[in-house]
C-alpha positions as CSV (number, residue, x, y, z in Angstrom):
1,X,21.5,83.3,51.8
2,X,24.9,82.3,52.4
3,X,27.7,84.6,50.9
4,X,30.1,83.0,48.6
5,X,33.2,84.2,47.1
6,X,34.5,86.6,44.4
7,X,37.3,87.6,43.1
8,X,39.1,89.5,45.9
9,X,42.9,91.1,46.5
10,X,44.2,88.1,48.4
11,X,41.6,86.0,47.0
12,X,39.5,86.9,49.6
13,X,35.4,86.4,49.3
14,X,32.7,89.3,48.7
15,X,29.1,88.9,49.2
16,X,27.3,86.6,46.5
17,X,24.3,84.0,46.8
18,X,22.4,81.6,48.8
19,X,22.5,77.6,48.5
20,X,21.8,75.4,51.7
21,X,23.7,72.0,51.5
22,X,24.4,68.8,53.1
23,X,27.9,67.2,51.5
24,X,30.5,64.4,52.4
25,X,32.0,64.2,55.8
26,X,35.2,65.6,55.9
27,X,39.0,64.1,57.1
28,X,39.1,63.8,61.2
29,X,42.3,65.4,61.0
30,X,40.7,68.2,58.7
31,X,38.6,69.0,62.1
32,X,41.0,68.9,64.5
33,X,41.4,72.2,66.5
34,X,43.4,75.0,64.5
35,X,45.1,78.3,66.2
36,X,42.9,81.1,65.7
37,X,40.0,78.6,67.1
38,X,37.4,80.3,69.3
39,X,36.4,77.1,71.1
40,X,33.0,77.2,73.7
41,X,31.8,74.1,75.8
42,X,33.2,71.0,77.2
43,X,36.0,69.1,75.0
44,X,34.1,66.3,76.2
45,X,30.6,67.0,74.5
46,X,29.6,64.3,72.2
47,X,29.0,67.0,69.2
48,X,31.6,69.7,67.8
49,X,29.9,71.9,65.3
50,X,32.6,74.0,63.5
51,X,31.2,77.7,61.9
52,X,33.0,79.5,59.4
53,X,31.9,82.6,59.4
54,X,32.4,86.3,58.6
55,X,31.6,89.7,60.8
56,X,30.1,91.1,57.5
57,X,27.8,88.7,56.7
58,X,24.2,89.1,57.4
59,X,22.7,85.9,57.7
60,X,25.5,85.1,59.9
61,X,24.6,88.2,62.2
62,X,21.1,86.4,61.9
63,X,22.4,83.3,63.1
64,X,24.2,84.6,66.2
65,X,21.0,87.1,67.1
66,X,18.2,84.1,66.8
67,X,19.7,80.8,67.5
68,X,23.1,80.9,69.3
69,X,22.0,82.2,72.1
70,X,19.2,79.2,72.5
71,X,22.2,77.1,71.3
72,X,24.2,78.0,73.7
73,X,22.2,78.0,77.1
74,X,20.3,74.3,75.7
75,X,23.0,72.6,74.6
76,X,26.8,74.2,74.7
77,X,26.2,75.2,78.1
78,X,24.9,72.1,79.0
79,X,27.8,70.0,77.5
80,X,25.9,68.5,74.5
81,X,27.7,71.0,72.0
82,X,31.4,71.9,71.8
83,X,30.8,75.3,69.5
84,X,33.8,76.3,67.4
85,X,34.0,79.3,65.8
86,X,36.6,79.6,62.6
87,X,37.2,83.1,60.8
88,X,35.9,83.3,56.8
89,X,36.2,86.9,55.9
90,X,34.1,88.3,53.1
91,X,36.2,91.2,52.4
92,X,39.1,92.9,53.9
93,X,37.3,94.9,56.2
94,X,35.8,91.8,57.7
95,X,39.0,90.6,58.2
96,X,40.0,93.6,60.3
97,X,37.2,92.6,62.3
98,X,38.4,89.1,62.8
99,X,41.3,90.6,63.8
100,X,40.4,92.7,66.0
101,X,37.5,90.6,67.3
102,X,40.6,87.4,68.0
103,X,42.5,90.5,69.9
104,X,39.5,90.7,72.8
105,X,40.7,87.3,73.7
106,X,38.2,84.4,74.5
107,X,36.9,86.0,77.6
108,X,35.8,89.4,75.5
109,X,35.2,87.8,72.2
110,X,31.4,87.1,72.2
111,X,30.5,90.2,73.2
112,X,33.0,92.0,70.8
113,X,31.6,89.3,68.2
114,X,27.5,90.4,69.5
115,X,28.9,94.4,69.1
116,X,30.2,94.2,66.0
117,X,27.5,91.8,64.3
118,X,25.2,94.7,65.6
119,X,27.0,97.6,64.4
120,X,27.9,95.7,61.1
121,X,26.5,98.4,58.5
122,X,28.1,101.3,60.9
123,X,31.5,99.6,60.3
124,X,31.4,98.0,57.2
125,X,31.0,101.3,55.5
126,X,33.4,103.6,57.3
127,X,36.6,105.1,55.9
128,X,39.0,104.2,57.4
129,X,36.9,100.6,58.3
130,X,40.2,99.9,61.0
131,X,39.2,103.2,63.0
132,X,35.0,102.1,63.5
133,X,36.0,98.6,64.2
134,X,38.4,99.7,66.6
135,X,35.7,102.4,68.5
136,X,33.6,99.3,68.4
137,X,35.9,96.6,69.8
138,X,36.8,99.4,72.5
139,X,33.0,98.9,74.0
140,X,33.6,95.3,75.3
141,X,36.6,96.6,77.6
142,X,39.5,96.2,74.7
143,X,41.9,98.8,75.3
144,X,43.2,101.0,72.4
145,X,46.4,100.3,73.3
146,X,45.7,96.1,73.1
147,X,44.6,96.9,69.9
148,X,47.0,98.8,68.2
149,X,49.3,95.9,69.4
150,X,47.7,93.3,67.8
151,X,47.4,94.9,64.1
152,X,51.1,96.5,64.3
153,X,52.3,92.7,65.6
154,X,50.7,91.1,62.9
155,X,50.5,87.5,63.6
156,X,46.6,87.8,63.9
157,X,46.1,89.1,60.8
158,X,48.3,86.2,59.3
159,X,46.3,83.4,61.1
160,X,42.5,84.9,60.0
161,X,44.6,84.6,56.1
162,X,46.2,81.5,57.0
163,X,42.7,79.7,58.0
164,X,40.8,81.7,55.4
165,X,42.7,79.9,52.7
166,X,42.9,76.1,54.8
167,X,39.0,76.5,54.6
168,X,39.3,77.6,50.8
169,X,41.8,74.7,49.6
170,X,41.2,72.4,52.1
171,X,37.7,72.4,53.2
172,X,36.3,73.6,50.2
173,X,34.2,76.4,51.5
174,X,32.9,79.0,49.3
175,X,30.6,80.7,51.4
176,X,29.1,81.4,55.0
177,X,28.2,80.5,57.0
178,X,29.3,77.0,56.9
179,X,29.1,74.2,59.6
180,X,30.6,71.2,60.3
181,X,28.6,69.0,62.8
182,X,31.0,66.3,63.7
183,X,33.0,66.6,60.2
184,X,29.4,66.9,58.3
185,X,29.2,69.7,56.3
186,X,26.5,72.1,56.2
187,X,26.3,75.1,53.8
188,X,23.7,78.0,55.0
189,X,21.9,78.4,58.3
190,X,20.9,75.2,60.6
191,X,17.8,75.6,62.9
192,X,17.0,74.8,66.3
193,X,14.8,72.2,65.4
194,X,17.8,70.1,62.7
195,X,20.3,70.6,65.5
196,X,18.1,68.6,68.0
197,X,17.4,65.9,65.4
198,X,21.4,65.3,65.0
199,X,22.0,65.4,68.8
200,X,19.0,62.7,68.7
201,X,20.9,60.7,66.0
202,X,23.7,60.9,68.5
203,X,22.3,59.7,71.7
């Protein structure tokens, strides 16, 4: 199941129910790359697929343990797939994640992302949630001291917010993970075997 949204200080999503969906193609411009953007494979590939996700979301944590990593060395790799990942927090320890997750920088931030998708029910549940992500983060290399920067500084934590509620109002999302294959939207998990029928449809 996806997870959708409930009523949440900041209006941000908790963990609700399961739908997959196709619906209308989005506005180009609605598509177009956005700061906070985690953005992996050529700018020239002939196929951007947007996730909105969340680091406490399980079948997201699914999705990044079984198919990303074939998606990646196939077809992102390769430079079939441009892979964009966008921020959808389901709570507001999952936006301390994002945070903390956008603070490893693009070099560090998959293998902060694989840690804390791994460690999810370790972190999710601590008191204070800040302190575990942190000790987590701190495995890929993250320093405590590039950490505490970017939660005192504060402009992280207003761009996970900021695209959290462009998805929300603009987008229409309601629950992740959520796709976009070239402005397509796709609500719940894709396979292996639907992403090689669109690159097909593309050729």
């Amino acid at each position: 199941m996806p997870c959708s949204p409930r009523q949440f200080v900041m209006a941000l999503p908790l963990f609700l129910c399961l739908a997959t969906a196709v619906l209308r193609p989005v506005a180009a411009e609605n598509m177009d790359v956005r700061p906070g953007d985690m953005v992996f494979g050529e700018a020239s590939a002939p196929i951007t697929i947007i996730e909105y996700y969340s680091l406490n979301c399980p079948h997201c944590a699914e999705f990044h343990k079984l198919i990303f990593p074939v998606l990646k060395t196939k077809y992102i790799d390769s430079g079939q797939i441009r892979f964009v990942f966008r921020d959808f927090p389901l709570n507001w320890s999952a936006v301390e994640a994002a945070v903390l997750a956008q603070c490893a920088g693009p070099e560090r931030y998959l293998a902060a992302q694989d840690a804390l998708f791994t460690s999810l029910r370790q972190w999710s549940a601590a008191e204070p949630s800040l302190l575990a992500i942190a000790e987590i983060v701190e495995t890929v290399g993250v320093t405590r001291a590039e950490l505490k920067h970017c939660v005192n500084e504060g402009a992280l934590e207003k761009q996970v917010l900021h695209n959290f509620e462009f998805a929300k109002e603009e987008l229409g999302i309601n629950a992740a993970p959520t796709f976009f294959i070239d402005g397509e939207k796709h609500v719940g998990g894709i396979s292996l075997e639907s992403l090689a029928e669109i690159l097909e449809q593309a050729d």
